[in-house]
C-alpha positions as a Markdown table, in Angstrom:
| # | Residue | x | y | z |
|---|---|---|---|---|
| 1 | Unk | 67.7 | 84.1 | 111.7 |
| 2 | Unk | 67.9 | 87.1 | 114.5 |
| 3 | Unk | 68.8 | 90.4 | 113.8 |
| 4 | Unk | 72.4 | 91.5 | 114.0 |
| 5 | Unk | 73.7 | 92.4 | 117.3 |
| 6 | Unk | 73.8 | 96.3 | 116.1 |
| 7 | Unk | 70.2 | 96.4 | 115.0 |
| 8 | Unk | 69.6 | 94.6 | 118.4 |
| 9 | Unk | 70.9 | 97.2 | 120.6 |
| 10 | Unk | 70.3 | 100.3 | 118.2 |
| 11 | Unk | 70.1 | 103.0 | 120.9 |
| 12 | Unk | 66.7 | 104.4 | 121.6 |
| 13 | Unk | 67.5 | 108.4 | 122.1 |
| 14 | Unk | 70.1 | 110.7 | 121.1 |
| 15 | Unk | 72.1 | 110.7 | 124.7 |
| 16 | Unk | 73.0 | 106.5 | 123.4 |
| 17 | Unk | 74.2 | 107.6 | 120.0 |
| 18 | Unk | 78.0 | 106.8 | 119.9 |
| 19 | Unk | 80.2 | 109.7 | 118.2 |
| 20 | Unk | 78.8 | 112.7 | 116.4 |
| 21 | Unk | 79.1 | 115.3 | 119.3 |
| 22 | Unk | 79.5 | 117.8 | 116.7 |
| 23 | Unk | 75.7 | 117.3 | 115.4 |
| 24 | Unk | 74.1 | 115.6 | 118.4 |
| 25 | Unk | 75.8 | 117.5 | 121.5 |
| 26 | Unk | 73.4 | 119.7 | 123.2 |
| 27 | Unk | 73.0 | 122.9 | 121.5 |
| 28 | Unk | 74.5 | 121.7 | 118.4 |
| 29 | Unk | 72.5 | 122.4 | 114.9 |
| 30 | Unk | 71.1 | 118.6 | 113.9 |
| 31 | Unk | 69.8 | 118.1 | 118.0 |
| 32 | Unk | 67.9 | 121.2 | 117.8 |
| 33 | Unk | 66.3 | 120.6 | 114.6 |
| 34 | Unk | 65.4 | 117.4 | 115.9 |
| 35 | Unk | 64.5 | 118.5 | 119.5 |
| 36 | Unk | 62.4 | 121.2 | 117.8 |
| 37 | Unk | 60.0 | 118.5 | 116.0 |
| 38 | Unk | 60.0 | 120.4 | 112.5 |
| 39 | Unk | 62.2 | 118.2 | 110.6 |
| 40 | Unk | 63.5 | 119.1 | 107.1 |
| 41 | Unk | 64.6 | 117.5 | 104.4 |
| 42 | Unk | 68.0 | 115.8 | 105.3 |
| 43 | Unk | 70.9 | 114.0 | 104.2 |
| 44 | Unk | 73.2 | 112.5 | 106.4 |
| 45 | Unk | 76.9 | 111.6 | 104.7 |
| 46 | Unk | 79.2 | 109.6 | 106.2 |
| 47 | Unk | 81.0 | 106.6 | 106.4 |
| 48 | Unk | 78.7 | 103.2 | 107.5 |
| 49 | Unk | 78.0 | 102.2 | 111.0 |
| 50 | Unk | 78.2 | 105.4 | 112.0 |
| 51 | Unk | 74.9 | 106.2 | 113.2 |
| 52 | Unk | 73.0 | 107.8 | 110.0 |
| 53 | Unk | 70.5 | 105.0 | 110.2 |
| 54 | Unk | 70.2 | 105.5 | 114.1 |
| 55 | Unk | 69.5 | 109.2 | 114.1 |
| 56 | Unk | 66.9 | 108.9 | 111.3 |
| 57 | Unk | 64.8 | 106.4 | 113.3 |
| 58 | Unk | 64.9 | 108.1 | 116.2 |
| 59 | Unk | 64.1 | 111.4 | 114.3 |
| 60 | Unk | 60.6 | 109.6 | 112.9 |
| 61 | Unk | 60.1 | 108.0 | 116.0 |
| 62 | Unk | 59.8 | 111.9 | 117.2 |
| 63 | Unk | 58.0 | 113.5 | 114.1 |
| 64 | Unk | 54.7 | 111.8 | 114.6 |
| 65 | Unk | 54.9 | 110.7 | 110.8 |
| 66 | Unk | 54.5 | 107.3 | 109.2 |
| 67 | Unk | 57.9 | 106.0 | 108.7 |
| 68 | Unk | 58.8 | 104.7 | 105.0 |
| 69 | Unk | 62.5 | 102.8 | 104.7 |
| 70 | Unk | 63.9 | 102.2 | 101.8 |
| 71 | Unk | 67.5 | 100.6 | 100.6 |
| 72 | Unk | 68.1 | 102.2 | 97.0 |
| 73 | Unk | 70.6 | 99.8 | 96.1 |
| 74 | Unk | 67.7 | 97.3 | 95.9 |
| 75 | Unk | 64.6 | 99.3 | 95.9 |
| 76 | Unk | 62.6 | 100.2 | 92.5 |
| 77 | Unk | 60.5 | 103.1 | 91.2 |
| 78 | Unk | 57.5 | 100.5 | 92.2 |
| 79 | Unk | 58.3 | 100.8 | 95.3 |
| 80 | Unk | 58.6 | 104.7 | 94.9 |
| 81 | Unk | 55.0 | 104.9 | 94.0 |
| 82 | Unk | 53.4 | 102.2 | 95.8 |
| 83 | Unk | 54.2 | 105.1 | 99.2 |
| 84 | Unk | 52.9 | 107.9 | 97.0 |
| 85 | Unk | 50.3 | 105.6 | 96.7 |
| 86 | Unk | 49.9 | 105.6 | 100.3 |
| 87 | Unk | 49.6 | 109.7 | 100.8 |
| 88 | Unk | 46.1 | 110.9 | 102.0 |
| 89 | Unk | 45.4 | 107.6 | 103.8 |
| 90 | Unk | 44.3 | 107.7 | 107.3 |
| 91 | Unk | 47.6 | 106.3 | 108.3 |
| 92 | Unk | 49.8 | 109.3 | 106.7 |
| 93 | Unk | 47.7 | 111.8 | 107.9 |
| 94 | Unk | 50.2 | 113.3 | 110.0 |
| 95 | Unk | 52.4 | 113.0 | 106.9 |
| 96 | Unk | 55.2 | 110.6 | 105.1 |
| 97 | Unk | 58.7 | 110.8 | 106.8 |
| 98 | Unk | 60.5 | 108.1 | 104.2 |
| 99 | Unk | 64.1 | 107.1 | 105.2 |
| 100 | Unk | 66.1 | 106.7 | 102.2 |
| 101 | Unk | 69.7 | 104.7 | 102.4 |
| 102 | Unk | 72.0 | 104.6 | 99.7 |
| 103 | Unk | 70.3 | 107.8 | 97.7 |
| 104 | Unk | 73.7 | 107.3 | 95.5 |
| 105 | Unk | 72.4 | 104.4 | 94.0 |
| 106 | Unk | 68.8 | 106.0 | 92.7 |
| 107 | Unk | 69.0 | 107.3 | 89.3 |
| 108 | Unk | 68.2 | 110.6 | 88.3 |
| 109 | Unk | 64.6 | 109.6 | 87.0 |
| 110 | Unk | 63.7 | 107.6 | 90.4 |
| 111 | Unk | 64.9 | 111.2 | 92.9 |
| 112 | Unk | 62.9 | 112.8 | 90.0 |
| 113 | Unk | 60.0 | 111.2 | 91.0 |
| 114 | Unk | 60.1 | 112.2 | 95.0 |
| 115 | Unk | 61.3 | 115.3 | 93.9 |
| 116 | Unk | 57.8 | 116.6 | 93.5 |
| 117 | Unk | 55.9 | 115.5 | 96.8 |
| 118 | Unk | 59.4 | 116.4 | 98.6 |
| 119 | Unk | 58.6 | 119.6 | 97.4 |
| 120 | Unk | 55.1 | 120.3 | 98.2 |
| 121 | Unk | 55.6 | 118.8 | 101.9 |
| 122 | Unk | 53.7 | 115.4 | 101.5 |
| 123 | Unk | 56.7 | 113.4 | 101.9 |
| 124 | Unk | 60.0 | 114.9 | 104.4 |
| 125 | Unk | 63.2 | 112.8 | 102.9 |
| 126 | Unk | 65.6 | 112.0 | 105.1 |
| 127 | Unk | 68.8 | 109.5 | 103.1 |
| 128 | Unk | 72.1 | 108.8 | 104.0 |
| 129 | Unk | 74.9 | 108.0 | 101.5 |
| 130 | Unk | 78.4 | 106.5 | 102.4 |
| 131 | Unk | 79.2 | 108.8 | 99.2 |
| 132 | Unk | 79.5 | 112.7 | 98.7 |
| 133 | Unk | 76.0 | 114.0 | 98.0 |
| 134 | Unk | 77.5 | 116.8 | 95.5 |
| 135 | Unk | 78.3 | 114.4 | 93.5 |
| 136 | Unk | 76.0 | 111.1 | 93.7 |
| 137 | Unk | 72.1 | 113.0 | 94.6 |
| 138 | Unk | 70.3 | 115.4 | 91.7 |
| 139 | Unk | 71.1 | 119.3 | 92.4 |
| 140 | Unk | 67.3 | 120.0 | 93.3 |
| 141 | Unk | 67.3 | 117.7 | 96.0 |
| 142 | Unk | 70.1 | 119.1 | 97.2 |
| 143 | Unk | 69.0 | 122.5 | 97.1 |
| 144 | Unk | 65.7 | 121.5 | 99.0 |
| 145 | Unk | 67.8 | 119.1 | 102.0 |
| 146 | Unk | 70.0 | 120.3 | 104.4 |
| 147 | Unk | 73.1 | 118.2 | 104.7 |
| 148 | Unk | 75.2 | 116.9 | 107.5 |
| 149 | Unk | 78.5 | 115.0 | 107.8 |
| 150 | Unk | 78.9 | 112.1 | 110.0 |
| 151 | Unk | 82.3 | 111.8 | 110.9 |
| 152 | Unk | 84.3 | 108.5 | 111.7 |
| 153 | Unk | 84.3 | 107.1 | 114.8 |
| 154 | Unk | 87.5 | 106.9 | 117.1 |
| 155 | Unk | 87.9 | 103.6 | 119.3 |
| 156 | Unk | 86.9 | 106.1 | 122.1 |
| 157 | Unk | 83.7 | 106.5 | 120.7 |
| 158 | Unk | 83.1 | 102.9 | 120.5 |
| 159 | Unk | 84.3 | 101.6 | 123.7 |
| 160 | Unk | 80.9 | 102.9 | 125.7 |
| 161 | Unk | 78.6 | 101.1 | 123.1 |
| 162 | Unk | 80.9 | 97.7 | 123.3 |
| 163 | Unk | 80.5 | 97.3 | 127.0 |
| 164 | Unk | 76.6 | 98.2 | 126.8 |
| 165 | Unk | 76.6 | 95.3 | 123.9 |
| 166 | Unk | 78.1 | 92.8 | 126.5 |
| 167 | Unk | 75.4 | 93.8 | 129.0 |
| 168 | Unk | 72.7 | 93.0 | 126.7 |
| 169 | Unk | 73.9 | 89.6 | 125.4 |
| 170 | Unk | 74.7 | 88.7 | 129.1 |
| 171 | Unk | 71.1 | 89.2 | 130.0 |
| 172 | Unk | 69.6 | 88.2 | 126.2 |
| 173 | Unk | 71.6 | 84.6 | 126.4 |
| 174 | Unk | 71.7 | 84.4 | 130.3 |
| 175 | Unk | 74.8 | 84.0 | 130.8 |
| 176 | Unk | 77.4 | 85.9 | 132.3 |
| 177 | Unk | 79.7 | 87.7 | 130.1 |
| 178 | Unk | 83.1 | 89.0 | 131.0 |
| 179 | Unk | 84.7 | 91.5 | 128.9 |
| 180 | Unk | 88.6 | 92.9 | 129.9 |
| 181 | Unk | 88.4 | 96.4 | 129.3 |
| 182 | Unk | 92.1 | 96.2 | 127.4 |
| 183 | Unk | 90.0 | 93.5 | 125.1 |
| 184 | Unk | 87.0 | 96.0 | 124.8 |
| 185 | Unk | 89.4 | 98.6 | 123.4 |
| 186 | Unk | 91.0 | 96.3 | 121.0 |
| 187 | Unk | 87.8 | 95.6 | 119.1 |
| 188 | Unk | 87.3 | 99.3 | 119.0 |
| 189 | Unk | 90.9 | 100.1 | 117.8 |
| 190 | Unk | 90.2 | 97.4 | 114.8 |
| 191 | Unk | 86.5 | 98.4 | 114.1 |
| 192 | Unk | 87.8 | 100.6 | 111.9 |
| 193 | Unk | 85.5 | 103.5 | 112.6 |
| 194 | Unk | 82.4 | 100.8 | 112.5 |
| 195 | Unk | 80.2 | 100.1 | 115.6 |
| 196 | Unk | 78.4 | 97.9 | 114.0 |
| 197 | Unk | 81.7 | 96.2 | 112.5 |
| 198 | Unk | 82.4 | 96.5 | 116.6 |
| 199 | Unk | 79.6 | 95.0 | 117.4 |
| 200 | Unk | 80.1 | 91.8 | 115.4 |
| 201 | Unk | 83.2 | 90.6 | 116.5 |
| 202 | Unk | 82.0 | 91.1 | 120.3 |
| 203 | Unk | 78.7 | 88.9 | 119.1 |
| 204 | Unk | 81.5 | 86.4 | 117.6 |
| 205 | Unk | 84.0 | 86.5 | 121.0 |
| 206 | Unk | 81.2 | 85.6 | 123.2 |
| 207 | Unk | 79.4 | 82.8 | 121.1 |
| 208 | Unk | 83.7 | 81.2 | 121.3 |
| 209 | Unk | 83.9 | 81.9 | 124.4 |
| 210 | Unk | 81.0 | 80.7 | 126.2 |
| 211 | Unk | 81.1 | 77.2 | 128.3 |
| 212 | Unk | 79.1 | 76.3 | 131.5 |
| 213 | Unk | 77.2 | 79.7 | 131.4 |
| 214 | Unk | 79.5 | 81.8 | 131.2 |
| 215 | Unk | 81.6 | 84.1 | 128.5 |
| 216 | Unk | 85.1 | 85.4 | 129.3 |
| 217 | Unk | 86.3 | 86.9 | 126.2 |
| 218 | Unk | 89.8 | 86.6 | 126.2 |
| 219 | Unk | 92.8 | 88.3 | 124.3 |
| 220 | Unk | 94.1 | 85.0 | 122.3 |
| 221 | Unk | 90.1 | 84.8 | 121.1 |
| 222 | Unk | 89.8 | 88.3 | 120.0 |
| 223 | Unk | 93.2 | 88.4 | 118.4 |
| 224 | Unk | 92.4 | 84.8 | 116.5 |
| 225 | Unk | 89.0 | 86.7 | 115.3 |
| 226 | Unk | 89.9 | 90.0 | 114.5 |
| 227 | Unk | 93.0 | 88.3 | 111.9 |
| 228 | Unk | 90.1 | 86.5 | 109.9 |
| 229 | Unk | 88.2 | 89.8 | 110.1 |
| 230 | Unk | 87.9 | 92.0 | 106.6 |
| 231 | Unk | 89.2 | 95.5 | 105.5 |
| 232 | Unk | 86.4 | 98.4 | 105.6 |
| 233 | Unk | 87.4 | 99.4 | 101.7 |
| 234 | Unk | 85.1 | 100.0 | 98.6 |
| 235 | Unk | 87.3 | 100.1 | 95.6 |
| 236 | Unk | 84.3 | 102.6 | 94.3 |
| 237 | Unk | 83.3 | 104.2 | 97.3 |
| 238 | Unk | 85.1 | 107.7 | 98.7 |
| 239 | Unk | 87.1 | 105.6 | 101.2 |
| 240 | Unk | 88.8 | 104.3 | 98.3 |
| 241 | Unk | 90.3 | 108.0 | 97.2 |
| 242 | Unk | 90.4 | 108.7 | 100.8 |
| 243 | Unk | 93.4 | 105.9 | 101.4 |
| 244 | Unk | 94.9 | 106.7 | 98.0 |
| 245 | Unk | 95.0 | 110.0 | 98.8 |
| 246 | Unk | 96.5 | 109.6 | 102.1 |
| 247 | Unk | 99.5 | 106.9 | 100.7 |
| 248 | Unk | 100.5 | 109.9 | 97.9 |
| 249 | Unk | 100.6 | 112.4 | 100.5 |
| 250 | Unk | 102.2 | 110.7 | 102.9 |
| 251 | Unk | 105.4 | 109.8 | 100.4 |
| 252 | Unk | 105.0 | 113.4 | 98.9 |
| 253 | Unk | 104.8 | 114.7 | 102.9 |
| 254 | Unk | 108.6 | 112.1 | 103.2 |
| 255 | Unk | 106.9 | 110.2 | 105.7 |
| 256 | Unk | 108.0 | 106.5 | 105.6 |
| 257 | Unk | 105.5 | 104.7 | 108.3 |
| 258 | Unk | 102.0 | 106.3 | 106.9 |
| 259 | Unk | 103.0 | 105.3 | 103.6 |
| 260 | Unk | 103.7 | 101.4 | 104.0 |
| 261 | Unk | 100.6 | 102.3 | 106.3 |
| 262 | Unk | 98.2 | 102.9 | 103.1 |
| 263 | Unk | 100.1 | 100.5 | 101.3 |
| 264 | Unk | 99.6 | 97.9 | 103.8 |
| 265 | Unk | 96.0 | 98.9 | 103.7 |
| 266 | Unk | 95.5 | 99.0 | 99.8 |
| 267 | Unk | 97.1 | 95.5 | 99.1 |
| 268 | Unk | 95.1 | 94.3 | 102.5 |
| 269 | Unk | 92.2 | 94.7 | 100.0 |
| 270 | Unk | 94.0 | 93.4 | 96.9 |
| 271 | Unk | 93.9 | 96.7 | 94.9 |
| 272 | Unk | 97.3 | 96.3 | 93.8 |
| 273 | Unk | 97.0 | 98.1 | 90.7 |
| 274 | Unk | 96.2 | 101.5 | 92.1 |
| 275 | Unk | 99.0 | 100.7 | 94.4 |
| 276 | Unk | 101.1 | 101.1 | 91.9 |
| 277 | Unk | 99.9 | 103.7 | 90.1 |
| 278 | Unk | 99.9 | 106.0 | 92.5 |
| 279 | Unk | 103.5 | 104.9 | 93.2 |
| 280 | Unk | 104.3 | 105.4 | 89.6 |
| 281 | Unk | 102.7 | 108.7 | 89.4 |
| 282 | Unk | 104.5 | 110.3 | 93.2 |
| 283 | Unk | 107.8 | 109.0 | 91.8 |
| 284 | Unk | 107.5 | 111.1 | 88.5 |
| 285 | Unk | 106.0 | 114.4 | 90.2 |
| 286 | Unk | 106.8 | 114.5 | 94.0 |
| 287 | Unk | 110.8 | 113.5 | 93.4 |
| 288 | Unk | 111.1 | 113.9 | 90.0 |
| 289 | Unk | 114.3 | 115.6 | 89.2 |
| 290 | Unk | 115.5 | 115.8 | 92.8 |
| 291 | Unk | 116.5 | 112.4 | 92.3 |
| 292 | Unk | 115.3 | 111.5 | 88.8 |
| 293 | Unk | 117.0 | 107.8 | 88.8 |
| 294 | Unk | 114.0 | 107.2 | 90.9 |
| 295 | Unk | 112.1 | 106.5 | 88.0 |
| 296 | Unk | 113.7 | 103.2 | 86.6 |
| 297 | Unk | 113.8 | 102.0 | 89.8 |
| 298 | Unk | 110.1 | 102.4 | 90.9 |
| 299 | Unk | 109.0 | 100.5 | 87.7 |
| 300 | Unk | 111.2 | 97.9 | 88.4 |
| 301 | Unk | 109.8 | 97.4 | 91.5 |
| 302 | Unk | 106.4 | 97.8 | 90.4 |
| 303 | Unk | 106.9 | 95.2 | 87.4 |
| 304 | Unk | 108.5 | 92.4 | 90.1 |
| 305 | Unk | 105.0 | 93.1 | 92.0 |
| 306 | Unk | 103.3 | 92.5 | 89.5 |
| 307 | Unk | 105.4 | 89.4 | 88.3 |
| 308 | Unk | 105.0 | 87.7 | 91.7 |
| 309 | Unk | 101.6 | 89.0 | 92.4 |
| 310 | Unk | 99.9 | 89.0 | 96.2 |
| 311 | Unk | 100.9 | 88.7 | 99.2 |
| 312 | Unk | 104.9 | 88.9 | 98.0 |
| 313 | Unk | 104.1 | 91.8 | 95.8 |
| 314 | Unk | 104.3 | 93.6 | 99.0 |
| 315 | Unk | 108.2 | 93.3 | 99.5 |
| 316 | Unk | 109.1 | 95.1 | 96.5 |
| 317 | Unk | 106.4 | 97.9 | 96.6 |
| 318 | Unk | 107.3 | 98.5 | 100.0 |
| 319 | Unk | 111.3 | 98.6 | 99.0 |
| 320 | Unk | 109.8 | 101.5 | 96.6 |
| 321 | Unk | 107.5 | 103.4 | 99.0 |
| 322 | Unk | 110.2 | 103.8 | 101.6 |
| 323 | Unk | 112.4 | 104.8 | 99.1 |
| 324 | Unk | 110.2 | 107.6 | 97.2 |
| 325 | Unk | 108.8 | 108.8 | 100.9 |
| 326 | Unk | 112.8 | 109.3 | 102.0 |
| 327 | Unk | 114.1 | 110.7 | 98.4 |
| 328 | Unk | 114.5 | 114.3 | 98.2 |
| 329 | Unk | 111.4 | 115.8 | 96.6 |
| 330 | Unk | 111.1 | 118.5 | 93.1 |
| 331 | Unk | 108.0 | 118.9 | 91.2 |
| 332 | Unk | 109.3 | 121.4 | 88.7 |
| 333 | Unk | 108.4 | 119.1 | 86.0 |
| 334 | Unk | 105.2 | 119.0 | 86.7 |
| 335 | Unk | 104.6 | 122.7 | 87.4 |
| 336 | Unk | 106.7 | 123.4 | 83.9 |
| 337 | Unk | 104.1 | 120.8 | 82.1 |
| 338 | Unk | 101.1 | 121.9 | 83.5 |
| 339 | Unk | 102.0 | 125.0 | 83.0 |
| 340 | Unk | 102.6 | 124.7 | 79.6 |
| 341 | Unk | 99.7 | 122.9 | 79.0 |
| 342 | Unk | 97.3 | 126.1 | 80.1 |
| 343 | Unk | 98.7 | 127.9 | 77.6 |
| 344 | Unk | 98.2 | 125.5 | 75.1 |
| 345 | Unk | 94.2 | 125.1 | 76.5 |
| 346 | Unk | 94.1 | 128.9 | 76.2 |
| 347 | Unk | 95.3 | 129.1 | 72.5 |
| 348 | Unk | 97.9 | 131.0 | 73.1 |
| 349 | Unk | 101.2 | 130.2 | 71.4 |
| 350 | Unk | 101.5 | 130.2 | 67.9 |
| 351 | Unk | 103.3 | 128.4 | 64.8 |
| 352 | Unk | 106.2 | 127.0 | 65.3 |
| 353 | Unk | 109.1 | 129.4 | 64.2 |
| 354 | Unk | 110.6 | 128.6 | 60.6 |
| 355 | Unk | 114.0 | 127.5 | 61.4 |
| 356 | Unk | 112.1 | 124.6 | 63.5 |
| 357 | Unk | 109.9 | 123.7 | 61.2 |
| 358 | Unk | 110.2 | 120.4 | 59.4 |
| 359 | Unk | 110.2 | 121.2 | 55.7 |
| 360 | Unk | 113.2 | 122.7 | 53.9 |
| 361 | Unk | 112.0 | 124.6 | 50.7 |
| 362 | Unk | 109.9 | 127.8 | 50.5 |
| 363 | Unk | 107.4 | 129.3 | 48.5 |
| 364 | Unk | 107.5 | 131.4 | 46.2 |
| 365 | Unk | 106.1 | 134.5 | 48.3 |
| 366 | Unk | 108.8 | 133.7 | 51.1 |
| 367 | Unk | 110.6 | 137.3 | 51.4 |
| 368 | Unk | 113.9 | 135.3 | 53.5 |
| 369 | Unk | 113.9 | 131.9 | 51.8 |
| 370 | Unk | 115.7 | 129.2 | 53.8 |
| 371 | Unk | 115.4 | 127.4 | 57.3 |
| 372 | Unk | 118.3 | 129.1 | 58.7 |
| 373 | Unk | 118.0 | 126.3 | 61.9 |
| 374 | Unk | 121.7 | 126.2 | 63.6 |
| 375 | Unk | 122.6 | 122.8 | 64.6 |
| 376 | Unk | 123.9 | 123.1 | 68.1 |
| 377 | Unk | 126.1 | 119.7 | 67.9 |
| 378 | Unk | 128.0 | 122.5 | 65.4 |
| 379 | Unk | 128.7 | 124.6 | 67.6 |
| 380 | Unk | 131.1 | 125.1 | 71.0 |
| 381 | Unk | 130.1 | 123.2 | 73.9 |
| 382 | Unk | 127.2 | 121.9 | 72.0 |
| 383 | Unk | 124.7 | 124.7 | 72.2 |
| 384 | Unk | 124.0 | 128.1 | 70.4 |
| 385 | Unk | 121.7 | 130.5 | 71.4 |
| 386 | Unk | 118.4 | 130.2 | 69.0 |
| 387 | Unk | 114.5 | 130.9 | 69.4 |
| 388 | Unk | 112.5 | 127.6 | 70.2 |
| 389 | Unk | 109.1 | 129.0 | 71.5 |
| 390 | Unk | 106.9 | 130.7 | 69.4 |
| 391 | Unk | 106.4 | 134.3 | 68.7 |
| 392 | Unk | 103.9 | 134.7 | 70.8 |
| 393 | Unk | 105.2 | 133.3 | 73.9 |
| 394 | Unk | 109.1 | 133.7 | 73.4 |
| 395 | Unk | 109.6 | 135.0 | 76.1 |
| 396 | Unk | 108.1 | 132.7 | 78.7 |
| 397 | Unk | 109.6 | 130.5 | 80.9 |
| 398 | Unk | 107.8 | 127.5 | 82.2 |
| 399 | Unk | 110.6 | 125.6 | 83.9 |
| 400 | Unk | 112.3 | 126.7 | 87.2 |
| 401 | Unk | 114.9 | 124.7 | 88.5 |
| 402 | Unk | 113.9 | 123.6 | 92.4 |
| 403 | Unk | 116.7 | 124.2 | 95.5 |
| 404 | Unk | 117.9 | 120.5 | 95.5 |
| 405 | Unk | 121.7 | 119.1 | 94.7 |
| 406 | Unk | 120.6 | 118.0 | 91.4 |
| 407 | Unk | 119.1 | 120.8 | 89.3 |
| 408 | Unk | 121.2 | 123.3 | 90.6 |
| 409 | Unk | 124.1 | 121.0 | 89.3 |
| 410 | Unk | 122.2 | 121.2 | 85.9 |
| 411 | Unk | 121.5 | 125.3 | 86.3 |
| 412 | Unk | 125.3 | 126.2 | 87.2 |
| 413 | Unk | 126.7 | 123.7 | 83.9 |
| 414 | Unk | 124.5 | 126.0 | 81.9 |
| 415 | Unk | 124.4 | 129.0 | 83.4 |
| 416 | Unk | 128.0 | 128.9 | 82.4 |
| 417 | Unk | 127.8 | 127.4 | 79.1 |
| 418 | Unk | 124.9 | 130.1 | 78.4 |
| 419 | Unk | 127.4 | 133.0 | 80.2 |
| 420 | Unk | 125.1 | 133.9 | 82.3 |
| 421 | Unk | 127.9 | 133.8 | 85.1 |
């Protein structure tokens, strides 16, 4: 079976590399390093097809060192020591560059093990994680790796290394391959980010497309291929928290066509249950007393979704998002809670006050006996003034009602039932 087109046409020097002008432009940090022929330890983080894999061949290719590759998501802690193994040789006498992908998925024992040639220069680490490093890869690696983001691609970015793809599998299959440059961009607006997701789909138009020895990759082609094509989306992966992220804070930011956006691309990849708990959760604290019917309603729609289940769980979740993104916003329930809670994490507080309590006798050492509580259903307009907090925090007030129609309703009933007006 050949390679995949990407690993086909995997550019040879940094000038080729698609995207990551901010690390590879000249003058820029990670090109001088590399330029400069002492390499560090590294860690490149970023999303995949990016180029991670790319730089860190053409980095070894430069350092003069034997070049090591390893996939930790299939690689053992044989496999660790057979390259240890290898150090001293006449081979790796120049030294051990070893390319590590996936560190996230080595566990602390395994990056224990490189840990100590790492650190006395036998072996230079360079991985790449789709994750974030301060959170997958052991501290002491970190503290000994420098580490650079790779950032996302735009369709831009991907365009250039598209139409050099075509080139190559023009001359590769001998044929001739024509490639509309509005076609071109529409593989790069669905890559996703992904050259080598990109890169596919071109291999896939011109192996349809091809008759009599010669390719013209048409739009009805492309558009048939790229609706069969899959969602970039790791339920486990940062991407995932990325998108749910982005569909809370677009119906917290009131924005209607981002949030059916991240909808549309949560239930593209079947997660339909955090689809609805993050709906559940921005109806409760992003509109939350502004509009507090809001509530009822989401659930319903949430429970019909999950009644009817995919694809037509989208109708009703949408009917919600809209709704939540265009509803006046208030989180002065949350703040009130959460603030409530750090007083409760700090100890602070105290007992209840007696007349709350739930027992009605006293002992014997009780100076006041009795509960002395004052039932407010007893009293005019069904509230007397009484102490609820305890001692120690009386005073405070957790709750502040936001500017919207609602609470102020609420604030001006009491404010004259409490004659504060």
């Amino acid at each position: 079976m050949s390679k995949p087109l990407a690993d086909r046409v995997r550019p040879q020097n940094l000038d080729e590399v698609a995207g990551q002008k901010h690390l590879l432009a000249q003058g820029k940090v990670l090109r001088r390093i590399i330029e400069s022929g002492e390499i560090p330890n590294l860690i490149f983080y970023g999303p995949s097809g990016v180029g991670k894999t790319t730089v860190a061949r053409i980095i070894a290719e430069k350092s003069g060192k034997k070049l090591y590759h390893l996939n930790a998501t299939t690689a053992s802690t044989s496999d660790i020591k057979a390259i240890i193994g290898d150090l001293g040789g006449i081979d790796t006498a120049g030294g051990v560059l070893l390319y590590l992908d996936e560190i996230q998925s080595f566990n602390k024992k395994q990056q224990q093990i490189l840990l100590e040639y790492i650190e006395t220069g036998d072996i230079t680490l360079i991985a790449s994680t789709t994750e974030n490093p301060f959170f997958y890869v052991y501290n002491a690696i970190l503290s000994r790796s420098t580490v650079f983001e790779f950032k996302e691609l735009s369709p831009d970015d991907i365009v250039e290394p598209i139409k050099r793809a075509a080139e190559f599998l023009a001359e590769e299959k001998g044929i001739s391959v024509t490639l509309p440059e509005d076609v071109a961009k529409k593989i790069a607006r669905s890559a996703s980010g992904d050259v080598r997701r990109a890169l596919n789909t071109l291999e896939l138009c011109v192996l349809t497309c091809t008759s009599d020895g010669a390719a013209e990759v048409s739009d009805e082609v492309c558009e048939q291929l790229l609706a069969h094509s899959s969602v970039r989306y790791d339920r486990e992966g940062d991407e995932h928290y990325d998108i749910l992220s982005a569909y809370q804070k677009s119906m917290r930011g009131s924005d209607p066509d981002a949030a059916v956006y991240y909808l549309a691309r949560l239930l593209a990849a079947g997660d339909l249950p955090s689809a609805c708990r993050r709906l559940m959760v921005c109806a409760c604290e992003d509109v939350g007393l502004a509009y507090p019917q809001i509530i009822p309603i989401v659930k319903s729609a949430v429970d019909i979704a999950n009644a009817v289940g995919l694809p037509e769980a989208a109708i009703p979740l949408a009917d919600a998002v809209v709704l939540v993104a265009l509803s006046p916003k208030s989180n002065t329930a949350h703040d009130a809670v959460f603030a409530a809670m750090d007083i409760v994490n700090s100890g602070k507080g105290g007992s209840v006050p007696r007349h709350l309590q739930n027992k009605h006798f006293d002992g014997a050492d009780q100076a006041n006996p009795g509960q002395f509580y004052k039932y407010p259903h007893s009293f005019p307009n069904r509230w007397v003034e009484q102490q609820y907090l305890p001692d120690g925090i009386k005073n405070m007030k957790f709750y502040q009602p936001g500017d919207n129609k609602t609470e102020q309703k609420f604030k001006e009933y009491w404010d004259i039932i409490k004659n504060r007006k």
